[in-house]
N, C-alpha and C positions, 0 to 999 in steps of 0.2 A: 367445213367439217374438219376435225380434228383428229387424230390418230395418234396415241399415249404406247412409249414407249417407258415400262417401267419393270426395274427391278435391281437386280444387285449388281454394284463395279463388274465388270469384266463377265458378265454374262450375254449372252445373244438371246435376242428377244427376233421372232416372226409374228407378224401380227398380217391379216389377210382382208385384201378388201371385195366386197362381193361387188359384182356388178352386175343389175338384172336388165333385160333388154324385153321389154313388153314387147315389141314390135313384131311383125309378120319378114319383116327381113334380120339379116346378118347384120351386127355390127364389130367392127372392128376398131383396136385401139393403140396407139402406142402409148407407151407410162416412160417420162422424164424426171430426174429428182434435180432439183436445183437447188440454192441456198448457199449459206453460210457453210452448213455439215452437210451437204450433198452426197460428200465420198466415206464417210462412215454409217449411209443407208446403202443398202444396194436389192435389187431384186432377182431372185438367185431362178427364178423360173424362166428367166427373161422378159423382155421389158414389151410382147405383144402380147396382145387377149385376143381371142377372138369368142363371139359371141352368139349361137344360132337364136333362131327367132325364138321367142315365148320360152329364153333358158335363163342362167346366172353364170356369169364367167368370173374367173378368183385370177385377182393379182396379190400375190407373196411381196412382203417388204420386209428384209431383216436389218438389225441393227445391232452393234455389237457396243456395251457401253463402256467404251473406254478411258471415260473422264468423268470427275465431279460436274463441271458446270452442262448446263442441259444443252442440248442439241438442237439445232430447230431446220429443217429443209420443206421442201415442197415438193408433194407429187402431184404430176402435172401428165392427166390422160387426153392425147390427143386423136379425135377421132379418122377413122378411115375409111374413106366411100369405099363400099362391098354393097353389091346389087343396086348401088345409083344412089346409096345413103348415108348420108351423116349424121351420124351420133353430135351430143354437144361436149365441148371439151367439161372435162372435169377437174378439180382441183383440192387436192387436200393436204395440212399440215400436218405435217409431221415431228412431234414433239417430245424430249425423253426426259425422265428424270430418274436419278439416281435414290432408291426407297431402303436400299442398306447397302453395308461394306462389309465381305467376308474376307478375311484375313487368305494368303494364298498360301500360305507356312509363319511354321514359326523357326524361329532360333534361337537357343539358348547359349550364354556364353556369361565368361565369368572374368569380371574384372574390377580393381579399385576404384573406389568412387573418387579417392586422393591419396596424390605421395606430395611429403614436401620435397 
């Protein structure tokens, strides 16, 4: 699975992943980001879910886009016996791309184009 981070230079983008847990127990997870851009995701909820039976737990992933070329990391949920259970680890990219550029200011200013 894939997860698209998209939108203008220098904006912060959250994008949220569900997690549903069919089971009659608790699961729990830790969420790791690795990669190339690891430290330009981060998850601002903190990096555990936990999960009751027959519910959907939310892991927050934000990304702030501070460069042209795209971004790519991995989140990486890994499970944690609660009630004697293990969840299966889970895995998704994370990937950004830049869809415009808005200017941060302008400035004007006034000078020759040539002296000799």
């Amino acid at each position: 699975n894939t997860i698209e981070f998209t939108g203008a230079l220098h904006s912060t983008i959250v994008k949220q992943v569900r997690l549903k847990n069919p089971n009659s127990n608790t699961l729990a997870y830790n969420a790791i980001l690795v990669g190339r851009d690891a430290d330009d995701f981060s998850l601002p909820k903190g990096n555990t879910v936990t999960i009751p039976p027959t519910r959907q737990g939310f892991v927050n992933v934000e990304f702030t886009i501070r460069f042209l070329h795209p971004a790519e990391a991995v989140l990486i949920l890994i499970s944690n016996k609660v009630d004697g259970v293990d969840g299966a680890t889970l895995t998704f990219s994370l990937k950004s791309e830049v869809k415009n550029i808005e200017p941060l200011g302008t400035i004007k200013c006034r000078s020759p184009c040539y002296e000799l």
